[in-house]
C-alpha positions as CSV (number, residue, x, y, z in Angstrom):
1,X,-24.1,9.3,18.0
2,X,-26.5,6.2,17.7
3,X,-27.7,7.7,14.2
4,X,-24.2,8.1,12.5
5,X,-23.1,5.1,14.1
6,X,-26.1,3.4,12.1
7,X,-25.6,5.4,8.8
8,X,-22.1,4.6,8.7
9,X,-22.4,0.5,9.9
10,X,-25.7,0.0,6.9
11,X,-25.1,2.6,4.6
12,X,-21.2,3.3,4.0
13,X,-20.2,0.0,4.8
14,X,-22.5,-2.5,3.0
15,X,-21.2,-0.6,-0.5
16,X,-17.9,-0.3,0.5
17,X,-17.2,-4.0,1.6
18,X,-19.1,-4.8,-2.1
19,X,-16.8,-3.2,-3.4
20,X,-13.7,-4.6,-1.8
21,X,-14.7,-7.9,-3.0
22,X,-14.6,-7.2,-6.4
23,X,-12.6,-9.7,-8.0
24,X,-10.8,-7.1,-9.9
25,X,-10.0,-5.3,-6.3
26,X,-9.3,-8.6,-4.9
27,X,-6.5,-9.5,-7.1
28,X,-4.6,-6.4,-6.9
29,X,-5.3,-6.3,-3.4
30,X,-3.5,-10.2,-3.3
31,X,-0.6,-8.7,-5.7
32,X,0.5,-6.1,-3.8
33,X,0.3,-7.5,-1.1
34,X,2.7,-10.3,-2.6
35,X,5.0,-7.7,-4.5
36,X,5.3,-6.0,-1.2
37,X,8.8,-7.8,0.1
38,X,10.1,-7.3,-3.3
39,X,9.4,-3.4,-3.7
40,X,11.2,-2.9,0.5
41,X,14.1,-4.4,-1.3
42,X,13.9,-2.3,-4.3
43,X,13.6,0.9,-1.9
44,X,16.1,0.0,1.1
45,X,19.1,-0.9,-2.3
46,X,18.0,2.8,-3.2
47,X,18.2,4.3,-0.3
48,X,22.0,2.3,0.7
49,X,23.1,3.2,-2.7
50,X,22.5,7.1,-2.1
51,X,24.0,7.4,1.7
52,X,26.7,9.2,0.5
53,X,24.7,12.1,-0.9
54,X,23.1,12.6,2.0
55,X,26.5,13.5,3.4
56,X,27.5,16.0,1.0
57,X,27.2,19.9,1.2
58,X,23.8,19.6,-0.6
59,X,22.7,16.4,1.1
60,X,22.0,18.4,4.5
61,X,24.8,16.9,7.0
62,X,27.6,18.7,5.2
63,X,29.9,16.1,6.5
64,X,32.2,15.3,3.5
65,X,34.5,12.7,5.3
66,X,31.6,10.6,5.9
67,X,30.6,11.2,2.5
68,X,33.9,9.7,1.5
69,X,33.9,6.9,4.1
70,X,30.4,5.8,2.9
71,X,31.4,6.0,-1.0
72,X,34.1,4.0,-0.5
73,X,32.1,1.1,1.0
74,X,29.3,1.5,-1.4
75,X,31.2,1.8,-4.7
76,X,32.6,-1.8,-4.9
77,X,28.8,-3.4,-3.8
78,X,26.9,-0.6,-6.6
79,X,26.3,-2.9,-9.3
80,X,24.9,-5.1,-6.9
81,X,22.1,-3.0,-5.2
82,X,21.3,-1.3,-9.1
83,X,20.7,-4.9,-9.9
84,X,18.1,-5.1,-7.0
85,X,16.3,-1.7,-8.0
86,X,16.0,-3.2,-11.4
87,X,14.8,-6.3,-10.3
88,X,12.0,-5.1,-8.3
89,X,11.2,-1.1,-9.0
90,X,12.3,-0.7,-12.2
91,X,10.0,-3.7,-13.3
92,X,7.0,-2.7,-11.2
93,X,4.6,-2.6,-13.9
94,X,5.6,-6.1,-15.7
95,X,5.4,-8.4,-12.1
96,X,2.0,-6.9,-11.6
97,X,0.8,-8.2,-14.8
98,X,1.8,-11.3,-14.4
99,X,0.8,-11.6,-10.5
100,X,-2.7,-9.9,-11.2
101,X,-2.9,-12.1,-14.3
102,X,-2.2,-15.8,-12.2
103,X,-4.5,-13.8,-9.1
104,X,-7.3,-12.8,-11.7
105,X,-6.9,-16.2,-13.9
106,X,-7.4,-17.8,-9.6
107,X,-10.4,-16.4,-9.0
108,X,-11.8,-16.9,-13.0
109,X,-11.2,-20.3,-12.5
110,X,-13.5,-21.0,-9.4
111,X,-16.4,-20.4,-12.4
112,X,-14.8,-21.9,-15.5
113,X,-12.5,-24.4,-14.1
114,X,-10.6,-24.8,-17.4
115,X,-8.8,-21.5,-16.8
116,X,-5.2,-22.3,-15.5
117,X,-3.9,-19.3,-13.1
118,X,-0.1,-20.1,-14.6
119,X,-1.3,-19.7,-18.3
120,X,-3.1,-16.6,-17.4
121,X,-0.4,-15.1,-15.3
122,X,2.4,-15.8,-18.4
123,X,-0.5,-14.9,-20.8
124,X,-1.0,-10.5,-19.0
125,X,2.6,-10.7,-18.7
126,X,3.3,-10.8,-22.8
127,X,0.6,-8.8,-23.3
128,X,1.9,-6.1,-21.2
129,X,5.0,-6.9,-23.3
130,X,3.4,-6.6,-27.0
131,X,3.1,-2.7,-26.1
132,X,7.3,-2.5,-25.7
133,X,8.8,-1.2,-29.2
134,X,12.3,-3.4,-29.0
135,X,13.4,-1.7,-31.7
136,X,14.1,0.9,-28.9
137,X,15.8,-1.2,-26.4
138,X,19.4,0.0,-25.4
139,X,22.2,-1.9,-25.1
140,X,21.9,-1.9,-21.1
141,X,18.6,-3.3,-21.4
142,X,17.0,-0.2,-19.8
143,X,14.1,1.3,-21.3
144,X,13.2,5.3,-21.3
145,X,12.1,5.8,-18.1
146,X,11.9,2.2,-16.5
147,X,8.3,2.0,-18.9
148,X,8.1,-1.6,-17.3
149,X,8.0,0.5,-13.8
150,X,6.1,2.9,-11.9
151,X,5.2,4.9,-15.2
152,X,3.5,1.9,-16.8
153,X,1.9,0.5,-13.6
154,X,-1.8,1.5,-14.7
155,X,-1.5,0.2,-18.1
156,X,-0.2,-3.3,-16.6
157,X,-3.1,-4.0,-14.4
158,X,-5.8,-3.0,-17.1
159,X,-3.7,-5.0,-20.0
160,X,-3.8,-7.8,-17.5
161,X,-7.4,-7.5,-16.6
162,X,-8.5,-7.9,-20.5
163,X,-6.1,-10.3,-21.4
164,X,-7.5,-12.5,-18.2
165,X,-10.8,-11.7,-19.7
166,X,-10.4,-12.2,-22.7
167,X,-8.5,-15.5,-22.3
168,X,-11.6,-16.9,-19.9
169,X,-14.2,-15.7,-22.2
170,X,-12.7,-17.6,-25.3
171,X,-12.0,-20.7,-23.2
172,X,-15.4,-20.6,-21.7
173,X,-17.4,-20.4,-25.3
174,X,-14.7,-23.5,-25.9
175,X,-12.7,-21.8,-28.6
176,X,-9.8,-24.5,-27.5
177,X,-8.4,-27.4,-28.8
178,X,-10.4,-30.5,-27.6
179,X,-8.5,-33.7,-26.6
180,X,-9.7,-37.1,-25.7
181,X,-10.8,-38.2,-22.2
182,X,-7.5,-40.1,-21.8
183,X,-5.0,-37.7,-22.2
184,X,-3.0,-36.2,-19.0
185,X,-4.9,-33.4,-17.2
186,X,-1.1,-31.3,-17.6
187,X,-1.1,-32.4,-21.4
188,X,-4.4,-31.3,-22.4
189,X,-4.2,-27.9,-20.1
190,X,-1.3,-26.9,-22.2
191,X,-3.0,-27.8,-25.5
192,X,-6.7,-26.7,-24.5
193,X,-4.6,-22.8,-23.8
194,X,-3.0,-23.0,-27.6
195,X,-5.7,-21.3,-29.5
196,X,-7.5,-18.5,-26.8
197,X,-3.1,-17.7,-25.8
198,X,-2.8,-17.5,-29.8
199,X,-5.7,-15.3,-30.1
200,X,-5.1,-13.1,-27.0
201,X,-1.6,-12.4,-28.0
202,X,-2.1,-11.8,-31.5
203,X,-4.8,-8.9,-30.4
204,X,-2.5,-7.2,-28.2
205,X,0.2,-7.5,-30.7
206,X,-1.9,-5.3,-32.8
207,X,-2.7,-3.4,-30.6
208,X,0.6,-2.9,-29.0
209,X,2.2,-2.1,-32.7
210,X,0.0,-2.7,-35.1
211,X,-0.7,1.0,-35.2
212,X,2.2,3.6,-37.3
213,X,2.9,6.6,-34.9
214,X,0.4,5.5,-32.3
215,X,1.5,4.2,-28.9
216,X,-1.0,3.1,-26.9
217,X,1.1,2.5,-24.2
218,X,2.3,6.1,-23.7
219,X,-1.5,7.2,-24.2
220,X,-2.6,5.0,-21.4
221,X,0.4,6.5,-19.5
222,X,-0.4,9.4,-19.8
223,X,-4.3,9.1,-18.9
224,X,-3.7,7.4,-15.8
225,X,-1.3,9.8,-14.8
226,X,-3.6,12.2,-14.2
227,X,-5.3,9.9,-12.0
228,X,-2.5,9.7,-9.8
229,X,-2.1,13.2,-9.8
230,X,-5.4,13.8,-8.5
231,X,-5.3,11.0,-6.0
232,X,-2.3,12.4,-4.5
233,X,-3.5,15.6,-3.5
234,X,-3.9,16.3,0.2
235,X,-7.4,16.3,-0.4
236,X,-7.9,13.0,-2.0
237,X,-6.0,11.7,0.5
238,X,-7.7,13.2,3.4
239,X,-11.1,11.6,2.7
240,X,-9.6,8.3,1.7
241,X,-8.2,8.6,5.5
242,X,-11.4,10.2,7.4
243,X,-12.7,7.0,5.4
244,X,-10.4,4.7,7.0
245,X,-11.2,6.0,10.1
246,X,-15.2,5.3,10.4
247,X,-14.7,2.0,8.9
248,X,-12.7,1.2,11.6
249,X,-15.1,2.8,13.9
250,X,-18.1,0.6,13.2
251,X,-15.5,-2.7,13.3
252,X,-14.8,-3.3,9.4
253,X,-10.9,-3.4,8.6
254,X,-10.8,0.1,6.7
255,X,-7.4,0.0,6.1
256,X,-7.6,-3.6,4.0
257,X,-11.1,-1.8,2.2
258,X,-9.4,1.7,1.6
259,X,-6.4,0.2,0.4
260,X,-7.7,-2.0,-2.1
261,X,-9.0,1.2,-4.1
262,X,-6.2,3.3,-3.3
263,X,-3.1,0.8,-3.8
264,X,-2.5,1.7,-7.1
265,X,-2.1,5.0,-6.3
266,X,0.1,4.9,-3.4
267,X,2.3,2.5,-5.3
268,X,3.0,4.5,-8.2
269,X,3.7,7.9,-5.5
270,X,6.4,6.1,-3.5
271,X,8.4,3.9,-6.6
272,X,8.1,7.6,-8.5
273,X,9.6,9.1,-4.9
274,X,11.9,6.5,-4.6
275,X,13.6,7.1,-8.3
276,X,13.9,10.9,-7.7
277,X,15.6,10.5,-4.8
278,X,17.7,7.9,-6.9
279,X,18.4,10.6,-9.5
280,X,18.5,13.6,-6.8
281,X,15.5,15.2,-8.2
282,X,12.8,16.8,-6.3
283,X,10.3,14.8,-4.8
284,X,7.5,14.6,-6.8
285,X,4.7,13.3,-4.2
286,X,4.3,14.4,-0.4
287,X,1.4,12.9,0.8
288,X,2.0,9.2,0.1
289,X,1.1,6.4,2.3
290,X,4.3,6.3,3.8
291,X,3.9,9.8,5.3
292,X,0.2,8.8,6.2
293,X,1.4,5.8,8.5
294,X,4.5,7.5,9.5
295,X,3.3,11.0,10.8
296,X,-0.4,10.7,11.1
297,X,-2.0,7.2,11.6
298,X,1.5,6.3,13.9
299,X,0.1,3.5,15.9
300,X,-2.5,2.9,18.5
301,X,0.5,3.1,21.6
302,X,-0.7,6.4,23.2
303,X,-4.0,4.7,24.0
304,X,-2.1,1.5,25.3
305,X,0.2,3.4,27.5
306,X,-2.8,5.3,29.0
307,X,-4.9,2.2,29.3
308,X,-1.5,0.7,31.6
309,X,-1.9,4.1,33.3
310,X,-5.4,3.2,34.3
311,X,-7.2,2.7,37.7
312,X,-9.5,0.2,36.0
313,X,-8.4,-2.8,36.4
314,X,-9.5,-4.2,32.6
315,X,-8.1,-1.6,31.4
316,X,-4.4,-2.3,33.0
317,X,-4.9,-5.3,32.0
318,X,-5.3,-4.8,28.5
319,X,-2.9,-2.2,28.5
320,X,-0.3,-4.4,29.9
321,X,-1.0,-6.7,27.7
322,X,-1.0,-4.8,24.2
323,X,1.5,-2.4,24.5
324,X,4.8,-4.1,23.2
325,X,2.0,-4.7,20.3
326,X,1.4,-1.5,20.0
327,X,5.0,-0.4,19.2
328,X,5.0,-2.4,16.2
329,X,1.7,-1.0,14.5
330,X,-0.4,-4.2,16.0
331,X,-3.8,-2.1,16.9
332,X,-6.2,-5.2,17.4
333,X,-6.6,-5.5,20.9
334,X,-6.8,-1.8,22.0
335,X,-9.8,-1.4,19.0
336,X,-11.6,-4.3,20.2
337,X,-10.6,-4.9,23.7
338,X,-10.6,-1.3,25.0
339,X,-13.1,-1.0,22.2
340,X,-12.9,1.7,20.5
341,X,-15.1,-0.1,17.8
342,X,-18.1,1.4,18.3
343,X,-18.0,3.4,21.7
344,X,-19.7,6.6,21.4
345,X,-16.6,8.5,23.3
346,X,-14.1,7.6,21.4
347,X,-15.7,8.4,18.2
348,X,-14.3,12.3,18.5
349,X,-10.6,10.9,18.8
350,X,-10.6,8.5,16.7
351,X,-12.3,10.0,13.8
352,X,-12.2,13.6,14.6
353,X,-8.8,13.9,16.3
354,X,-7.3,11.9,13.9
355,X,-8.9,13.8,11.1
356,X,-7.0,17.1,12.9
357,X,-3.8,15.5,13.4
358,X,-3.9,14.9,9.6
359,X,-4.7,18.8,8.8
360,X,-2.0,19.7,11.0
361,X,0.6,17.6,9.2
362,X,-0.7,19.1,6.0
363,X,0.0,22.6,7.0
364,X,3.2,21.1,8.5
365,X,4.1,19.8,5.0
366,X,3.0,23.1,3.5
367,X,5.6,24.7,5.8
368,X,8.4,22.4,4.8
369,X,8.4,20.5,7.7
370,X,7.7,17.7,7.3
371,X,10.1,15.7,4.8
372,X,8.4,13.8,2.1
373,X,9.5,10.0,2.2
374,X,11.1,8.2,-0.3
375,X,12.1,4.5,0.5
376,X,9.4,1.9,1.9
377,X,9.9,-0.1,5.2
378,X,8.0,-3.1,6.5
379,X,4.5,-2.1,8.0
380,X,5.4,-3.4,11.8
381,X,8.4,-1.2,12.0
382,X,7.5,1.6,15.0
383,X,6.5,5.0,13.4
384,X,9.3,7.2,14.6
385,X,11.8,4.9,12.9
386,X,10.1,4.4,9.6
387,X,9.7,8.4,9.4
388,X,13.5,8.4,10.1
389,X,14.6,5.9,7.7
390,X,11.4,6.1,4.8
391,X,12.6,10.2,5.0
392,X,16.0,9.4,3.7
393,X,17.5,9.7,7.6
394,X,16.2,13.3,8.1
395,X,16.0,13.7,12.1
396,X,13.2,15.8,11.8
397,X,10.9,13.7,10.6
398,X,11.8,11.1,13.2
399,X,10.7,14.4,15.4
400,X,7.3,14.8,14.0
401,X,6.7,11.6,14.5
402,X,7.4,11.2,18.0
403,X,5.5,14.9,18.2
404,X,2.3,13.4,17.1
405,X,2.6,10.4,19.4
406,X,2.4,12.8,22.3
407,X,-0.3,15.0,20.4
408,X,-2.8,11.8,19.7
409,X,-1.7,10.7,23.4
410,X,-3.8,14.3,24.6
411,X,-6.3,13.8,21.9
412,X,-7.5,10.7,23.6
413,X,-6.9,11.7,27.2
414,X,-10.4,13.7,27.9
415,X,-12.2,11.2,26.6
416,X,-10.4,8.0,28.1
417,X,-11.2,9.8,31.8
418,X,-14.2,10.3,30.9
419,X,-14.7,6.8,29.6
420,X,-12.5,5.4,33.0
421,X,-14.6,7.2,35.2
422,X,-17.7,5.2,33.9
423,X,-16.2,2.3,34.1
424,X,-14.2,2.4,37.4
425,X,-18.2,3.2,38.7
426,X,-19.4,-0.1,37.2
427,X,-16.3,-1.7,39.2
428,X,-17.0,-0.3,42.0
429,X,-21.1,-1.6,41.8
430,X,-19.6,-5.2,41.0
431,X,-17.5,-5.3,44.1
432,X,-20.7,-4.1,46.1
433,X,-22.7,-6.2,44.4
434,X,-20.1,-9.4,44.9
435,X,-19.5,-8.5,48.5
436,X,-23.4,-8.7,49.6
437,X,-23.8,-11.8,47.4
């Protein structure tokens, strides 16, 4: 146990965490994390605005007066919750480009301080744009398939990445407009960004339509969707979750490192879930991160509610302590107080029943069982009701949950005894100890 302990802690990691704090990785990381409010919004509208349907014959319920009950409430407050999907989900790909692009300009500045984050974050933003053809737009203002959405979302981080680049490379060899020492620092950042902006825009311009019968928008589509194809395969996801778990064995944060790789990804499977449930197609993606944190990873409460169960008095303690955390996703204390972090016993639940728990919701899914999900909810929102709710209100779902609550609960029960019994023994040589002294 000592020697994968040691492979994983100084040879997984150190790479790992490298790679994490790319700059690159960093940003997104930041803009997601800052888009996040905006895209629950996006998917909760959805998922109000398609109640009814959920109602109807083919919805599941077959409960048509409720169906009718619900349509009449919704119908008058529709235009209002398809404005918020538009807002948000249906112009995914255009608020990452500009967020990664004021994120990315952030962090280039900290080396060239003449880079300003606000041109750079306006600056990805009309790059992203030179790629649109506006001689297509509709009246509605609604593009083929949202293109400033989830189908674009690859294309707007790298357009934002080389724009950013770009921007700082030209500014940095001084390709700017220089202005005397006495000028306001606002006045001469907005004439200093004239010529690289010029420059930058004009390139992707060409780029974007400089080209007859060549889009390289729907190229870079394309490409990238095949990347999200492959990194939504049960497999994929799998080892980007076995991954998780020794990273958090050895005491790094593996969900912040995993994530910042895999965000992308999992972004593009639940806004593409969340418009087919929109348009009552199938669902294109299963195993999203949704499903991950909703059937599989659940939340730490099992091991809480054993440690309040527990002779040891730490232990009840701690238990006591960090189980109304637990509910709410908040894993912290039971890791590092029980710890889990690096104790040999409760390396087999943690990685390896964990690692089960997830093949058996796989074969689940194969089954049909378990229902895909299709709407995002806040991350401290207990398990059992984000399946329910993220599921498009399918009960069974909020059954699987609750299943594999009890199922991690007697994946970690051997070994917690075991680990008890060991330490209600070192209790027991304290009070000896304490009572001689």
């Amino acid at each position: 146990m000592t020697k994968i302990t040691d492979f994983i802690e100084n040879k997984v990691s150190p790479p790992l965490v490298r790679l994490s704090k790319m700059k690159y990785l960093e940003s997104l990381q930041m803009t997601f994390m800052t888009l996040m409010p905006y895209m629950i919004i996006g998917a909760t509208a959805t998922l109000i605005n398609n109640l009814p349907g959920l109602f109807t014959s083919d919805g599941g319920f077959n409960l048509p007066q409720v169906a009718d009950f619900l349509t009449k409430i919704i119908t008058p407050v529709q235009p209002i919750l398809l404005q918020l999907v538009f807002v948000t989900i249906n112009i995914l790909a255009l608020l990452v480009a500009i967020l990664n692009g004021y994120n990315l300009g952030k962090i280039n500045s900290q080396k060239v301080p003449k880079v300003t984050p606000l041109v750079t974050s306006v600056l990805s933003g009309v790059s992203l744009l030179c790629f649109i053809d506006f001689a297509k737009l509709s009246e509605n203002f609604d593009w083929p398939n949202y293109i400033l959405g989830s189908p674009s979302l690859f294309a707007g981080i790298i357009i934002s990445i080389l724009s950013v680049e770009l921007y700082t490379f030209l500014v940095k060899k001084d390709i700017t407009i220089k202005m005397p020492n006495g000028v306001p620092p606002m006045i001469a950042a907005a004439f200093t960004s004239i010529v690289p902006v010029t420059l930058v825009v004009i390139v992707f311009a060409i780029f974007g339509q400089g080209f007859e019968n060549f889009d390289f928008l729907t190229i870079f589509n394309k490409l990238f969707s095949y990347l999200v194809v492959g990194g939504s395969s049960w497999v994929t996801q799998f080892f980007a979750f076995l991954l998780d778990r020794l990273l958090w064995f050895v005491g790094l944060h593996g969900s912040n490192i995993v994530s910042s790789v895999m965000s992308p990804i999992w972004t593009t499977q639940i806004t593409d879930n969340i418009a087919a449930f929109s348009a009552h197609k199938d669902i294109p993606y299963m195993f999203t991160e949704q499903w991950i944190n909703n059937y599989v990873r659940v939340s730490l409460f099992p091991v809480a509610l054993l440690c309040t169960l527990s002779k040891v008095k730490r232990f009840n303690v701690l238990g006591k302590l960090s189980l109304p955390g637990t509910i709410f996703n908040i894993a912290e204390p039971v890791m590092y107080g029980l710890p889990v972090v690096l104790n040999p016993i409760m390396f087999v639940p943690w990685v390896i029943g964990f690692a089960c728990t997830f093949l058996l919701n796989v074969g689940l899914a194969f089954l049909g069982l378990t229902p895909p999900m299709v709407a995002m909810t806040v991350w401290t929102m207990p398990a059992p009701l984000a399946a329910f709710i993220g599921s498009g209100f399918k009960v069974s779902s909020l059954i699987i949950s609750l299943l594999n609550f009890v199922l991690i609960f007697f994946i970690f029960y051997p070994f917690f005894k075991v680990y008890e019994k060991q330490e209600l023994e070192k209790e027991k040589l304290m009070e000896a100890e304490q009572a001689v002294e």
